[in-house]
Phi, psi and omega in degrees: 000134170296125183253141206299135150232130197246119185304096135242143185224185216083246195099166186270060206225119167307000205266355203304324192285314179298356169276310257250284193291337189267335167289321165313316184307280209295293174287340146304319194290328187301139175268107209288333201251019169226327176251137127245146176295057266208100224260156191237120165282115170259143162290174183282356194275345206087338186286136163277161179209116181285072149000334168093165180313118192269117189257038193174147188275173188254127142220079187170114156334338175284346162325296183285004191262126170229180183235165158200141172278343189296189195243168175314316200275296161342308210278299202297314180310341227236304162326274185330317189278303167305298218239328185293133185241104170299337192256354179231149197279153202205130197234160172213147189216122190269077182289067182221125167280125177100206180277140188058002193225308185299337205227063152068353156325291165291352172265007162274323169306303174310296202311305206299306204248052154055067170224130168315149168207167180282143169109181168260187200253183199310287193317336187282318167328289202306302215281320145354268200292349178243119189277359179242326154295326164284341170283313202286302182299324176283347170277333199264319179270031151066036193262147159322125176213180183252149184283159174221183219198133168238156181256135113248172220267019187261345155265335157274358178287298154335303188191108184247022159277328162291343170293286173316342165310274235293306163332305184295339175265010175238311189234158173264146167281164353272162184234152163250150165226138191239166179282156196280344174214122176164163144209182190074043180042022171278151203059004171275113229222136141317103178229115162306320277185147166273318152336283160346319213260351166270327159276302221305304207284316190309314193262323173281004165261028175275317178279347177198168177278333168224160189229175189213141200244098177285172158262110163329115158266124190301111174189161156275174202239087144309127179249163161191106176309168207193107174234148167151184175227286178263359177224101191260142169243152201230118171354173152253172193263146193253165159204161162289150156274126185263111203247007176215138203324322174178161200282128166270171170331301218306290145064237181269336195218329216231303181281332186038058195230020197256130180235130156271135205234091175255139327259170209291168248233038201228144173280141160350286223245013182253327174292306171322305214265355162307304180271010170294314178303345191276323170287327168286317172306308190288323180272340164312310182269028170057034178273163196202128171127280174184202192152132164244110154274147196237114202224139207259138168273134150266175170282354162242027185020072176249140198249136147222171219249142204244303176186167185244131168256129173258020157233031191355172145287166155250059179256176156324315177284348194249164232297279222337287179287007193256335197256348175260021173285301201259005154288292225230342209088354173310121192304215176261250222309338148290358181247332185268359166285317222279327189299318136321331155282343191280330186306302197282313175305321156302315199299281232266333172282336165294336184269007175284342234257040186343132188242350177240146172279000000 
């Protein structure tokens, strides 16, 4: 018997439209004669929507796209009842980016109602996706980071000139600042300036209540996948060419003008201690499945360490599956199997687990 796998993407996310793109990816690479494919559309609304067995390939993202009239809770109810089969195996791999698919929310979902699923679990998600609690934690276990400053927006709401003090007396420009749960650079802004440093807050509290404000660091940017559960292997590390202060969405998703350098541009012995760090960061945040860590290089190759995404993208452009293509040769549909058996192997050690006295 064939075991399900259930897609999902979108989401209630600024992230949506990159989940859009990394599930089409994600749902072709699946092997239709070992799955069925079952690809699930959330709205920007929250509503799931099924789509039903996918028998053809997607090519075009207006594919995945529906309406529903239903209510979040209704839609979901409907999944479970309708389309989820308790009796039959079944995996679910949450290609959603961002809020609600990234930052332990729906894997909170997944946990209650006891199903494997690909990726990492609640705590490695949350503690993930918030940039300022993960810069706290990576400080308490003493890995490298460039300094920063957190906001929130009901004190900068107070006084928001005493906030822009308090930055300027803490950190040097330039700076960057982002909202505190997000990625794919959305709301993230560069600032020189105090001006700057006053829209730079404005757009980036459109996305979160709190935001975390760097100290600019001179460096290249190292990506390195990091897959596994109790023993994780690790990448060799990849970078961009940078034609820009940094990469924004457009970017990253749009222009498609980013050349990637596998492997990265490093002495030997500096690309080692890049994936030691990388391989320590992913075990701090109790993460399992997979994780791309982003670690900053200077020109006098000092490592610090910048942040962990525990959902990447899958997209054409993006680091992961491109980068263990030029580690080991893994294809795509070998990286989205291996990521699915590590989804089962967690699965069967957690149910081993006593839950009763």
């Amino acid at each position: 018997m064939k075991t399900n796998v259930y897609v999902l993407l979108g989401g209630k996310s600024a992230e949506h439209e990159v989940s859009l793109k990394s599930a089409s990816a994600i749902l072709n690479a699946l092997d239709k004669n070992k799955y069925n494919v079952y690809p699930v559309f959330i709205t920007k609304e929250g509503i799931w929507c099924s789509l039903g067995l996918l028998k053809k390939e997607i090519k075009s993202v207006d594919e995945l796209q529906v309406e529903s009239k239903d209510s979040i809770s209704t839609s979901i109810g409907k999944f479970l009842m309708e389309i989820f089969k308790d009796d039959e195996k079944s995996i679910i791999f949450p290609a959603i980016h961002g809020t609600n698919g990234e930052d332990g929310t729906i894997q909170g979902l997944l946990e209650l109602i006891d199903v494997p699923y690909v990726g990492n679990e609640v705590l490695s998600s949350s503690v993930g996706m918030d940039k300022v609690i993960m810069k706290d934690v990576f400080s308490k276990h003493n890995l490298p980071q460039t300094k920063y400053v957190s906001i929130r927006l009901h004190r900068w709401k107070e006084d928001e000139k005493k906030v822009y003090k308090k930055v300027e007396e803490q950190l040097k420009y330039p700076y960057y600042v982002k909202p505190a749960n997000l990625g794919s650079s959305v709301g993230i802004n560069r600032v020189e300036n105090y001006e700057e440093l006053e829209e730079a807050f404005k757009e980036a509290f459109k996305y979160d209540t709190k935001i975390i404000v760097e100290e600019e660091v001179i460096a290249r940017e190292m990506q390195i996948s990091v897959i596994g559960n109790d023993d994780p292997k690790v990448s060799v590390p990849g970078e961009f060419i940078m034609e820009r202060p940094f990469f924004d969405y457009n970017a990253k998703y749009i222009d498609g003008k980013i050349i990637p350098v596998i492997p990265a541009r490093l002495a030997p012995e500096v690309s080692d201690k890049v994936r030691e760090l990388a391989v320590k960061a992913f075990k701090i945040l109790n993460c399992h499945g997979l994780a791309r860590v982003d670690i900053f290089v200077t020109d006098d190759n000092e490592i610090l360490i910048n942040e962990v995404n525990t959902m990447p993208g899958f997209t054409a452009v993006s680091m992961t599956p491109v980068l263990w293509k030029a580690t080991d040769g893994t294809t795509y549909p070998e990286l989205i199997e291996e990521l699915i058996s590590l989804a089962f192997e967690r699965y069967e050690q957690k149910k081993s687990i006593l839950r009763t006295r």
